[in-house]
N, C-alpha and C positions, 0 to 999 in steps of 0.2 A: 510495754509495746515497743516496738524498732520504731528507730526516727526515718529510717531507710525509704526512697521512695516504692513505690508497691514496684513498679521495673524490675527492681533489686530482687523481685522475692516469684521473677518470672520461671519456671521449668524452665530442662536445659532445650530439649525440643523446639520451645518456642522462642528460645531466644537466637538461638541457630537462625531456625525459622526469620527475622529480623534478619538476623546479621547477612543471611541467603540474597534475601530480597537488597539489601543496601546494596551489599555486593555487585547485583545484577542491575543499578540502574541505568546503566549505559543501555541496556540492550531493552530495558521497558520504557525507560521517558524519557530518552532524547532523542533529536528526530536524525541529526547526524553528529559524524565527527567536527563539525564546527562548534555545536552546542557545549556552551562552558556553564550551561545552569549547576547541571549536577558530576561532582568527581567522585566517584565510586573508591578508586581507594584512598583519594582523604580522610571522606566518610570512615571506610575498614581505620584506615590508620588510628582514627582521633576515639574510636571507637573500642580500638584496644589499649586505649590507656585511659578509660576510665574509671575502673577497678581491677584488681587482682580477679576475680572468678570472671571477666569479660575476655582481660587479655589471655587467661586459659584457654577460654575456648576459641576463642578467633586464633590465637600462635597454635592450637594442637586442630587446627582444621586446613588443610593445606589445600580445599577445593574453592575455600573463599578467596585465599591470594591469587589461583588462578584463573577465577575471573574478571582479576582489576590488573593488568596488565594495560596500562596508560602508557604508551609511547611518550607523548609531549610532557608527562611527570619524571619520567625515568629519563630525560634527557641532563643530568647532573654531569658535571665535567670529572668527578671523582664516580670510580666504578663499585664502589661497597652496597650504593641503594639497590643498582640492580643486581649485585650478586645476592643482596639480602632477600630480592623477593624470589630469585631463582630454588634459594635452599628454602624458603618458608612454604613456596609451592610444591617442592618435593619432586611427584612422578606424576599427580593432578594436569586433568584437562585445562586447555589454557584458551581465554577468552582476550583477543588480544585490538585493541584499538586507538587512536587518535595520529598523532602525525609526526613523521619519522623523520628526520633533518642529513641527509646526506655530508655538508658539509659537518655534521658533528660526529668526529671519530669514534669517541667513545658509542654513542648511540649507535652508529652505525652497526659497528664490529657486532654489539649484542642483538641489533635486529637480526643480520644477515646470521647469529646463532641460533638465534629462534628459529627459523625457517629450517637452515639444515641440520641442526640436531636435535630439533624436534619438533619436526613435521608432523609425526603421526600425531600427536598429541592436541594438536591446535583444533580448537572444535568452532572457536567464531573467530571473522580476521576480518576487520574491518578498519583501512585504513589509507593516509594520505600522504601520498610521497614528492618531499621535495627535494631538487639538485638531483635528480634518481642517473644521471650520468656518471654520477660520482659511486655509483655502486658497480660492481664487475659485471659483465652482462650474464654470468652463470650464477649471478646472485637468485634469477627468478625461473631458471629450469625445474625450481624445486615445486615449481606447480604442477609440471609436469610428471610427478610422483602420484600414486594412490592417496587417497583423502580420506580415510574408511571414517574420520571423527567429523567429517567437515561439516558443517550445520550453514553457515553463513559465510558469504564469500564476497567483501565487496575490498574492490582497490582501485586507485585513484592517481594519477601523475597530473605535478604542478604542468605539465607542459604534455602534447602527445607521443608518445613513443612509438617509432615505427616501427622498431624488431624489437621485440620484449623476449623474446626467447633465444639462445643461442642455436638450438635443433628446434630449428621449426615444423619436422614433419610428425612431431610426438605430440599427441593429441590432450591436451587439458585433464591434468586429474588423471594421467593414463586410462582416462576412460573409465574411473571407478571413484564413485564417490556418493558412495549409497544411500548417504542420508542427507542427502545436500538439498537445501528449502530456501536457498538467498541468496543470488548471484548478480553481481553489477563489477563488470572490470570494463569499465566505457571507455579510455584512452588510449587503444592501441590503433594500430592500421586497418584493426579489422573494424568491417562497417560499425557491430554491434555485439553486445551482448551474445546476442545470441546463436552468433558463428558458432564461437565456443560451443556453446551448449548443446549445439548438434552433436557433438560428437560424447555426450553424457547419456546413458542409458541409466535414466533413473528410475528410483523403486517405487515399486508398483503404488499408486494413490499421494505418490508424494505431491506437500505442499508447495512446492515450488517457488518463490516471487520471481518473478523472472523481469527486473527494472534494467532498460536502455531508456529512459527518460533523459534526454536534453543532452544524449552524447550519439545519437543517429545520425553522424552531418556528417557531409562531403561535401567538394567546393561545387558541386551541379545536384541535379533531381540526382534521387538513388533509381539504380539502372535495376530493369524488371526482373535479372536473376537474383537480386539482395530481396525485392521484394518477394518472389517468391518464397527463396528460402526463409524468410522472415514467418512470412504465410505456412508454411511445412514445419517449422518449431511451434508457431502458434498453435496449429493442430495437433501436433504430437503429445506437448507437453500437457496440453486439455484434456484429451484422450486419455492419457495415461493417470491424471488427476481422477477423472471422473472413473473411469474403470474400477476404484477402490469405493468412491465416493459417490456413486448412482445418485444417491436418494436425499443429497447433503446440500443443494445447490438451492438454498432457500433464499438465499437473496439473492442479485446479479445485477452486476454497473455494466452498464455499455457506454464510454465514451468516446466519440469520433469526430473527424471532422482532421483535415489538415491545418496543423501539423502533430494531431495526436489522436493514437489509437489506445485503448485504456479495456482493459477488462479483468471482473474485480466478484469473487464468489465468497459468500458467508455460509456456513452452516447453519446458520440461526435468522430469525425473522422476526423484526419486532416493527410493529407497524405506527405505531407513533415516535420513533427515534431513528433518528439520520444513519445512515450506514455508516458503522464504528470505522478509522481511519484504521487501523487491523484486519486483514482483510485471512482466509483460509486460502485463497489461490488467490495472485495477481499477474499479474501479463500487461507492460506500461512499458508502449514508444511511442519517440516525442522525437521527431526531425522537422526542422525549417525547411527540408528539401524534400517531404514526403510529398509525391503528387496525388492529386486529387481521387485520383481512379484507382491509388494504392490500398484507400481507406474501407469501400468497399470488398475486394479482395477478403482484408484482414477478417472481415467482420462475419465473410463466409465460411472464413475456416473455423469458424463455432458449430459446433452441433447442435440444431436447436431441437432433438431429441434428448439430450441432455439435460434440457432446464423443464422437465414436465413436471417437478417436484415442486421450480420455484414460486414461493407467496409473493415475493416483495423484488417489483425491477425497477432499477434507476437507470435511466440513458438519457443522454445529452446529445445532440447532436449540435456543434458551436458554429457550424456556420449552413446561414440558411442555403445556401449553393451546392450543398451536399447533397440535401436531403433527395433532388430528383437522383443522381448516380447509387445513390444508396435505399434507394426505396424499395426495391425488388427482394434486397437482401434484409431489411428491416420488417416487411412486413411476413415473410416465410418464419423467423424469429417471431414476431406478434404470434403467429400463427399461432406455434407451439406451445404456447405459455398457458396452458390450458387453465391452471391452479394460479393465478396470479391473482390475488386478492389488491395489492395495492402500484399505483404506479407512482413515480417519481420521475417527471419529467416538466423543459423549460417550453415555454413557447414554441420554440422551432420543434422542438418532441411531438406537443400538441396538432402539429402542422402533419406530420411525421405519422400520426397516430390517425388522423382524419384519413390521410390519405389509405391506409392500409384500411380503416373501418368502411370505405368506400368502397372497396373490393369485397370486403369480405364480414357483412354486418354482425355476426357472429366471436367476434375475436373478442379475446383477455373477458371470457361467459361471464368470470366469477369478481371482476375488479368492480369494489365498490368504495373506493377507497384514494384520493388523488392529492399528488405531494406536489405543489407546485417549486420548481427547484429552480434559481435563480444563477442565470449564467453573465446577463447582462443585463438594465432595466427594459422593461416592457415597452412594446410600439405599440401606437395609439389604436390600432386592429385587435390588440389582445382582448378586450370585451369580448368583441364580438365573437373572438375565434374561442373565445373559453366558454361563452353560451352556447355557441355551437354544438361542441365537445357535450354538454352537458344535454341540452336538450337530446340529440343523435340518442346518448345511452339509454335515457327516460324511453326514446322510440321504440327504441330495439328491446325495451320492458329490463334492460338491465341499469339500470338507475345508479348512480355517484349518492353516496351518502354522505359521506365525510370528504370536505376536503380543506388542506393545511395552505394556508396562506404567508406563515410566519416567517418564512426566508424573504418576504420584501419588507418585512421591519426592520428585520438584523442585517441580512446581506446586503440590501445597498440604500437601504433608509428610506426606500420609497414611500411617501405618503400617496397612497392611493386610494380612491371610493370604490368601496367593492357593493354598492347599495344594489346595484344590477343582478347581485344574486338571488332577491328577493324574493324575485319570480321564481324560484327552484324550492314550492314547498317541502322543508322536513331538512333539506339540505343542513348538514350540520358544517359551520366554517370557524375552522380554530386559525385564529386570530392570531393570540402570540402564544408562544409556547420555550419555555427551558424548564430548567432543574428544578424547578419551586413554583411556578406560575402557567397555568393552561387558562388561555381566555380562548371564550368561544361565542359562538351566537348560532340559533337553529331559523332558518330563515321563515319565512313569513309567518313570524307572530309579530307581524307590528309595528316593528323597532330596528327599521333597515338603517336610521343614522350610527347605532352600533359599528355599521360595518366602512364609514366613513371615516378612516385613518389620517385625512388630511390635518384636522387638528390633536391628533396624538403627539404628544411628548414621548421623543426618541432615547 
């Protein structure tokens, strides 16, 4: 028998397979380029010298070097590492990320080669630039190029930049960039994101992310033509998602409230598990100076013909002062949710939700199912207003069977008596819930101190 561990004795398939995935984890598990949990080509590296038939296949695979292109690895003051991984990647797609140092010569020279001599090739770019003064100003017209490979698009200056391009009238990507699903270049002159992106005809059903989170700011409110235009990408690029994807729009987040508007589609619906932090569409701004009446707008330029497919919707509404300017356009949304089996919403949702069921007793027919989602701890009204909610549905013969309570154990530690649901025969209320543990109680058999969390150990 071989002493070998059974590893050793993997097909080459699956060892690829590994070596693929290590390769890739910049782009699966870390959340940005600040994260120093996992380095991808360390990993490669320490990986091809653990036997002779390893480093075969990793040195004769020239698409795994090209996904570990680490800027802040490659910043060595001797230029052999990066010429090494230049020849081990070959003619291979290049997945390029972490942070690029201006005043470092040698680094520089080879970023600003990546860019113009091999633009077409670059398929992820996600990255952080500092002393970016120090670079020529025609270092970055080369965005201004076709992007036929371009997948993911996010760039970063230690400081703002107010002319990032030397020809300014040349539009992002020349305007082609047909497979492009992730774009965040938040520090220029322009408001946001998504100036840019206006001027991107993308392909039909593409998934888009399209983040301006926490770089929408000016030194005053943003003026109502940014908003609009803002509101004209929101619709467009939805529109043009959904056009591929009708039937796909199984989950849906609506978050609002100034200073953030969030909207957030899954294809998939699981109704006892939080909406996966992976989302199939995303659309996320986030300004200090968005005004109030901006947020409504956004939330129209959704189609709520669109979401007839969706089971499972989450919405927050973070502050309660919204909810009257937003109510017109939250409840035409309710409307349409015809298929909605489960909801996820906070207190002020709840609020949110009464009020649109007050108009129109009939809304979300099929919701039996309620996620209480925790934005901030509960006011002393929440009883009442969640009995409310609950009785209303029993009225209208559409009854809450389930509902999750478990974000006030974990989210903010609330010890709270939920014994008042007592009264809601058959009611089933899960208690706490993760990976290994579902506690539950079915209400009135009995045993309402079950649902007294006050002396629970946290």
């Amino acid at each position: 028998m071989s002493n070998l561990s059974p590893i050793y004795h993997l097909n080459l398939d699956i060892l690829w397979r590994v070596f693929s995935m290590n390769a890739g984890l910049y782009w699966t598990t870390r959340t940005n380029f600040m994260d120093k949990s996992q380095r991808a080509l360390s990993v490669l590296h320490r990986s091809s010298q653990v036997c002779r038939r390893w480093r075969q296949i990793i040195l004769g695979s020239p698409a795994l070097w090209g996904m570990v292109f680490e800027l802040d690895l490659l910043a060595q003051d001797d230029n052999r590492w990066r010429k090494l991984m230049m020849d081990r990647a070959k003619n291979s797609r290049l997945c390029i990320n972490g942070t690029i140092r201006g005043g470092h010569p040698g680094s520089r020279a080879f970023f600003v080669n990546l860019l113009h001599n091999h633009w077409p090739r670059i398929r992820r770019f996600d990255v952080f630039v500092e002393d970016h003064y120090l670079f020529e100003p025609e270092t970055w017209d080369v965005f201004q190029r076709p992007a036929l490979q371009l997948e993911i698009f996010k760039l970063y200056f230690e400081k703002e930049e107010s002319a990032i391009f030397s020809i300014s009238d040349h539009p992002i990507f020349s305007n082609n960039a047909p497979v492009l699903r992730e774009f965040m270049f938040p520090d220029t002159s322009s408001t946001t994101s998504l100036f840019f992106l206006k001027h991107i005809n993308p392909s039909p059903g593409a998934s888009l992310v399209l983040l301006t989170e926490e770089h929408v700011d000016t030194h005053g409110t943003l003026p109502d033509q940014v908003i609009d235009d803002l509101c004209t990408q929101i619709s467009r690029y939805t529109e043009n998602y959904f056009s591929r994807n009708y039937a796909l729009a199984r989950s849906i987040f609506v978050k609002i409230g100034p200073p953030t508007f969030s909207f957030k589609v899954r294809k998939t619906a699981d109704e006892l598990v939080p909406m996966p932090f992976q989302n199939d569409f995303r659309i996320g701004v986030f300004s200090n100076h968005l005004p109030q009446y901006a947020v409504p707008k956004m939330v129209a330029s959704l189609n709520p013909r669109r979401f007839t497919h969706t089971i499972r919707l989450e919405f927050i509404p973070y502050m309660i002062d919204i909810i009257e300017d937003v109510q017109p356009t939250l409840t035409s949304l309710l409307q349409a949710l015809d298929a909605v089996k489960v909801m996820m919403t906070s207190e002020n949702g709840i609020k949110a939700f009464l009020n649109a069921q007050s108009e129109h007793p009939d809304i979300l027919p099929l919701m039996d199912t309620f996620w209480l989602k925790y934005v901030e701890p509960t006011t002393d009204q929440f009883p009442k207003l969640l009995l409310d909610f609950l009785r209303g549905r029993l009225r209208a013969s559409k009854p809450i069977t389930t509902i999750n309570i478990s974000d006030s154990f974990y989210q903010f530690k609330e010890k709270l008596d939920w014994g008042y649901l007592e009264e809601i025969d058959g009611l089933r209320v899960i208690l706490r819930q993760d990976a290994k543990i579902v506690e539950e109680y079915v209400c009135g058999t009995g045993t309402p101190e079950i649902l007294d969390m006050r002396s629970r150990d946290l």
